[in-house]
ChimeraX commands (.cxc) that place a marker at each C-alpha (Angstrom):
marker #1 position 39.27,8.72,105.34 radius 0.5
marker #1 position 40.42,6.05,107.73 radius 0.5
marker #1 position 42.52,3.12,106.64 radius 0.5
marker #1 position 39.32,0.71,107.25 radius 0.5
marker #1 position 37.48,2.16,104.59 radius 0.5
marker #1 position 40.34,1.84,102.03 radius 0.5
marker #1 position 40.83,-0.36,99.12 radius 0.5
marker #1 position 43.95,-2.04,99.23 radius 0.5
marker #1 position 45.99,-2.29,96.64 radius 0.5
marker #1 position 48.84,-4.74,95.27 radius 0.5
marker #1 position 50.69,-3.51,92.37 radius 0.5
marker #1 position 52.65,-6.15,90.05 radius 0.5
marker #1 position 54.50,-4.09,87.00 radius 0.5
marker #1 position 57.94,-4.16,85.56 radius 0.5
marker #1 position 57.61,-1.10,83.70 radius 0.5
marker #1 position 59.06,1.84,85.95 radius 0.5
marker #1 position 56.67,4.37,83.84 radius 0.5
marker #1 position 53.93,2.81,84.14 radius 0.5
marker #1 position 54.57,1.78,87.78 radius 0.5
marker #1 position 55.32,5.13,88.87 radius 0.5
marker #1 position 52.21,6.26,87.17 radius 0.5
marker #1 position 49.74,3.75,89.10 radius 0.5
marker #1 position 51.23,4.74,92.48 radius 0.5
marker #1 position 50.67,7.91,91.89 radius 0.5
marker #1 position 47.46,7.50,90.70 radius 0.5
marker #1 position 47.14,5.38,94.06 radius 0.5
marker #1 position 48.32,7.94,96.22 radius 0.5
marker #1 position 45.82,10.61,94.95 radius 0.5
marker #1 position 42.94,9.02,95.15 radius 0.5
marker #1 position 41.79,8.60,99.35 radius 0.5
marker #1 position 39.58,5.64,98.95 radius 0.5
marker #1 position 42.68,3.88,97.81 radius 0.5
marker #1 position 45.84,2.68,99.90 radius 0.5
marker #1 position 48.98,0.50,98.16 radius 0.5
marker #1 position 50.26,-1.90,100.41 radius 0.5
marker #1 position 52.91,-3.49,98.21 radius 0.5
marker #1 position 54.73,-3.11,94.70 radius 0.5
marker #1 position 56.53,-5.92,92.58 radius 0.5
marker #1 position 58.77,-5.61,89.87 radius 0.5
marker #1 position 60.34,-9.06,89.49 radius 0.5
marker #1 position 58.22,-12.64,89.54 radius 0.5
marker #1 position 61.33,-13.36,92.28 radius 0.5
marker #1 position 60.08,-10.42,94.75 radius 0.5
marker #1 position 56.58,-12.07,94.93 radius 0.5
marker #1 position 57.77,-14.53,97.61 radius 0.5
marker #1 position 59.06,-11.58,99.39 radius 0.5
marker #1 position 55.50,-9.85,99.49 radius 0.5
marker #1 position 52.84,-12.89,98.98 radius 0.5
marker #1 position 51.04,-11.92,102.59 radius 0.5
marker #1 position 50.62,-8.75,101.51 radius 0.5
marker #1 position 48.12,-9.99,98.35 radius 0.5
marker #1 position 46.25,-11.79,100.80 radius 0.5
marker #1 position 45.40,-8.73,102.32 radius 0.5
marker #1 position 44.55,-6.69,99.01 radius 0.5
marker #1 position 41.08,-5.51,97.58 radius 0.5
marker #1 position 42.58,-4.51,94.19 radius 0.5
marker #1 position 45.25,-6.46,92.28 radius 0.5
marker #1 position 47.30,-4.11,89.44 radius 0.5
marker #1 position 48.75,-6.73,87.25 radius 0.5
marker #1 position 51.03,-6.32,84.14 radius 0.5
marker #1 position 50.41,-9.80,82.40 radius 0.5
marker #1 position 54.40,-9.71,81.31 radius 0.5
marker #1 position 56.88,-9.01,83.91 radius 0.5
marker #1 position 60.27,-9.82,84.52 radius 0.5
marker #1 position 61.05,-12.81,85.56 radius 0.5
marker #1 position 58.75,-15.04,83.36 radius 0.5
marker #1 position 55.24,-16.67,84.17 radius 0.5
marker #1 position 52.88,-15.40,86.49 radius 0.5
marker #1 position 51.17,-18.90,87.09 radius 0.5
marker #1 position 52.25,-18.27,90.65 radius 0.5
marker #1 position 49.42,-15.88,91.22 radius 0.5
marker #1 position 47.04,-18.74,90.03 radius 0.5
marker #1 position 45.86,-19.75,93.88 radius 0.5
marker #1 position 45.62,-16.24,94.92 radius 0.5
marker #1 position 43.12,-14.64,92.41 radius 0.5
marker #1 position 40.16,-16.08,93.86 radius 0.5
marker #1 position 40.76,-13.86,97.20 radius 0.5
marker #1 position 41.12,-10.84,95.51 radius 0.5
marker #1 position 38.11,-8.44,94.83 radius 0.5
marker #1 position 38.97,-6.91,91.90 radius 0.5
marker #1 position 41.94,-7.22,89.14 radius 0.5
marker #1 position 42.98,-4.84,86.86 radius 0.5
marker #1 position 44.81,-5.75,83.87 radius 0.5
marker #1 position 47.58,-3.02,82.96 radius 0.5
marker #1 position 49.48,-5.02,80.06 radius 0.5
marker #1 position 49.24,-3.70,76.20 radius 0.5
marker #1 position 47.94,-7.64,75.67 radius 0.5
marker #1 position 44.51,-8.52,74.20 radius 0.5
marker #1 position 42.82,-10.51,76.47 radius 0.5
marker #1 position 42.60,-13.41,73.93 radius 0.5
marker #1 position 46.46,-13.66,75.08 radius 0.5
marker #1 position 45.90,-13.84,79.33 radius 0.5
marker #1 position 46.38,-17.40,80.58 radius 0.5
marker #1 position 43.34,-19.31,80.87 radius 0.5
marker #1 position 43.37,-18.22,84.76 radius 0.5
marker #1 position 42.86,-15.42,84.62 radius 0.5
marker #1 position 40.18,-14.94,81.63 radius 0.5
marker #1 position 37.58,-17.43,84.38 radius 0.5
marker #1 position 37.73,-14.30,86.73 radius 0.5
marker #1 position 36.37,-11.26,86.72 radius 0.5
marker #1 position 38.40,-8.47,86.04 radius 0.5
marker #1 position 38.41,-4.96,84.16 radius 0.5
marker #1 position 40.82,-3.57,81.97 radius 0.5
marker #1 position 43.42,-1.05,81.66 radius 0.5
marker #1 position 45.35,-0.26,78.99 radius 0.5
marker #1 position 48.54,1.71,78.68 radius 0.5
marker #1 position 49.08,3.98,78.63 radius 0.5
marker #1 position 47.10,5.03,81.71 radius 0.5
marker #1 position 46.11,8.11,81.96 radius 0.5
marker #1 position 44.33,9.68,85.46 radius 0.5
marker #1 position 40.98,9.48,83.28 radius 0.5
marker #1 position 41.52,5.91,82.62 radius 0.5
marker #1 position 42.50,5.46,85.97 radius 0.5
marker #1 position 39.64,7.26,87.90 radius 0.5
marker #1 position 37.32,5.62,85.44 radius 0.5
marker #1 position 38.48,2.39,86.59 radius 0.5
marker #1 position 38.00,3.09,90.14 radius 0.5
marker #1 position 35.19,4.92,90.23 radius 0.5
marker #1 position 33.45,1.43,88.31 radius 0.5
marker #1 position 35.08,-0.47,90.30 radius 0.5
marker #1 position 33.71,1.42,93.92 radius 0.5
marker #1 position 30.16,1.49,92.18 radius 0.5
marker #1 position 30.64,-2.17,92.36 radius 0.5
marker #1 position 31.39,-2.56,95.53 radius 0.5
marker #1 position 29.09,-0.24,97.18 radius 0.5
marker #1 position 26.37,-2.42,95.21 radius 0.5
marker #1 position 27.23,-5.30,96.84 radius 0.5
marker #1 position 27.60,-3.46,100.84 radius 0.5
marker #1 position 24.01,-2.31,100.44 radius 0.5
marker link #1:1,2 radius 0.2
marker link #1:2,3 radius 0.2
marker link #1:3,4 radius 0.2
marker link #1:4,5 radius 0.2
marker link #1:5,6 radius 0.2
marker link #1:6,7 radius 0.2
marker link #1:7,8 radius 0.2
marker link #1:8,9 radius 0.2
marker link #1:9,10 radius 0.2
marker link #1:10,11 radius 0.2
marker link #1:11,12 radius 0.2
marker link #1:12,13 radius 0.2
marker link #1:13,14 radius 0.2
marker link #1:14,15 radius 0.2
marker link #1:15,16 radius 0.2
marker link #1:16,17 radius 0.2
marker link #1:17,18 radius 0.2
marker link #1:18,19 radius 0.2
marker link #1:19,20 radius 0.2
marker link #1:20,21 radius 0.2
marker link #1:21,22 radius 0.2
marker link #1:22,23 radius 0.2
marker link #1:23,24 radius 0.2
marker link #1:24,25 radius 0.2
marker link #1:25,26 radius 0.2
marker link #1:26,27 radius 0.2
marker link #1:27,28 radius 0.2
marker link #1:28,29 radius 0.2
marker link #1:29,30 radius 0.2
marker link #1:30,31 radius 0.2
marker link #1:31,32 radius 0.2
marker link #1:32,33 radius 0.2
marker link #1:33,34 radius 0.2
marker link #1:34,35 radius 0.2
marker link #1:35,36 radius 0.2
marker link #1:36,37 radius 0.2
marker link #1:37,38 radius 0.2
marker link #1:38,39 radius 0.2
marker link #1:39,40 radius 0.2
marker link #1:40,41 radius 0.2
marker link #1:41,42 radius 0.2
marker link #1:42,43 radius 0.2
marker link #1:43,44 radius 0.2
marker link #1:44,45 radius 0.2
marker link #1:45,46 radius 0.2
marker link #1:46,47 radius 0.2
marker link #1:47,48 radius 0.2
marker link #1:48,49 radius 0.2
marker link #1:49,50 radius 0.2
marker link #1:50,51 radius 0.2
marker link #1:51,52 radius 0.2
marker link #1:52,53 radius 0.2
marker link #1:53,54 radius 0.2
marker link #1:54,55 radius 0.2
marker link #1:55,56 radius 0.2
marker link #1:56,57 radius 0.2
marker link #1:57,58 radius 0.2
marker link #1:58,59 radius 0.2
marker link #1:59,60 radius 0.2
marker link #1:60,61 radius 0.2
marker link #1:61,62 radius 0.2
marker link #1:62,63 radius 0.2
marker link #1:63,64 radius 0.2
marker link #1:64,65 radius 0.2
marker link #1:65,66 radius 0.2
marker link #1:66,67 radius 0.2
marker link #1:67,68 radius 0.2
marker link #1:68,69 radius 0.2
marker link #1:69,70 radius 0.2
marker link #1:70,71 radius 0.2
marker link #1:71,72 radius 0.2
marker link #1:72,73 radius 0.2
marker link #1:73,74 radius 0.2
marker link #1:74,75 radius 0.2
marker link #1:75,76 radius 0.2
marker link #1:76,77 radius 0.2
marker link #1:77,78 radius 0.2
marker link #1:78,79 radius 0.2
marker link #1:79,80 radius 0.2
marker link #1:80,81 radius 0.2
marker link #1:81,82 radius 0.2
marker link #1:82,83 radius 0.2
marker link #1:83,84 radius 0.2
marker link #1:84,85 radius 0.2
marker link #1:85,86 radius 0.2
marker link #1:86,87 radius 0.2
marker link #1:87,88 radius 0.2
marker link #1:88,89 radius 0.2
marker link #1:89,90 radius 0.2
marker link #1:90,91 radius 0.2
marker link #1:91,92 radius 0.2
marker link #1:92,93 radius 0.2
marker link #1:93,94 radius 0.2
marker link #1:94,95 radius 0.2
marker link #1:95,96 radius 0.2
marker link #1:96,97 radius 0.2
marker link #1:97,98 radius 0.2
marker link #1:98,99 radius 0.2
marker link #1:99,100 radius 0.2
marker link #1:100,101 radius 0.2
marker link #1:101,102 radius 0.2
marker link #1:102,103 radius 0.2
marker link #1:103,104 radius 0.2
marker link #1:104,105 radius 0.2
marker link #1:105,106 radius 0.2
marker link #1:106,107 radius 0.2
marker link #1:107,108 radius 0.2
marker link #1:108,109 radius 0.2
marker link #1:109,110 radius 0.2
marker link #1:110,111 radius 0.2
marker link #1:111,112 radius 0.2
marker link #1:112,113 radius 0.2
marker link #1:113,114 radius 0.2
marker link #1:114,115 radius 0.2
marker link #1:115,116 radius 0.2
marker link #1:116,117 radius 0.2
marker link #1:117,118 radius 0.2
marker link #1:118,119 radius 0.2
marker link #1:119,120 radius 0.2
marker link #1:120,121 radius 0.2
marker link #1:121,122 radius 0.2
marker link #1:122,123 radius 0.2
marker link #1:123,124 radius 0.2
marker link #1:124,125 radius 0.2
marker link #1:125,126 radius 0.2
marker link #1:126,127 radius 0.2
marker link #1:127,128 radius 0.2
marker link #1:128,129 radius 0.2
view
């Protein structure tokens, strides 16, 4: 599959498990392509361009580093968010319960995660036709 067709994806999780999990999960499925990881709210500076440039946002609602208000101006250029922390969603910030998003809760499994995807491409191929 060429890299046009791809979903790209920006991964934010502090949890090496899980983290290594999603990638993985990434990396086997072809439609989808990861284009950066953070760990820390400090390495988001580092990689900001690259959410510009994503289709899919992983996000872990708790990471490292503290708040992720930061992400606040971003999530209304993303496509799609998935939500990989244990939280209820009664518990996201007010920013991110006004957009859409779909959930994922750990632990992830490659079920889970296909499921997700597979919704998530449904979706979108709704809206290309």
């Amino acid at each position: 599959m060429s890299n046009y067709n791809r979903l790209k994806c920006f991964l934010i999780e502090d949890e090496p498990l899980a983290s290594y999990q999603i990638q993985k999960y990434i990396q086997s499925t072809p439609i989808l392509e990861l284009i950066s990881t953070v760990e820390y709210t400090e390495d988001f500076n580092i990689n900001a361009h690259h959410i510009l440039q994503a289709d899919i946002l992983f996000l872990d609602i708790n990471i490292k580093g503290g708040e992720i208000h930061f992400l606040e101006p971003y999530l209304s250029k993303i496509s799609y968010i998935i939500i990989t922390s244990v939280l209820p969603s009664a518990q996201y910030p007010a920013f991110i319960r006004t957009n859409p998003y779909w959930i994922l809760r750990k632990p992830i499994t490659q079920y889970k995660f296909h499921n997700c995807i597979k919704e998530i491409v449904a979706k979108r191929q709704f809206y290309i036709k």
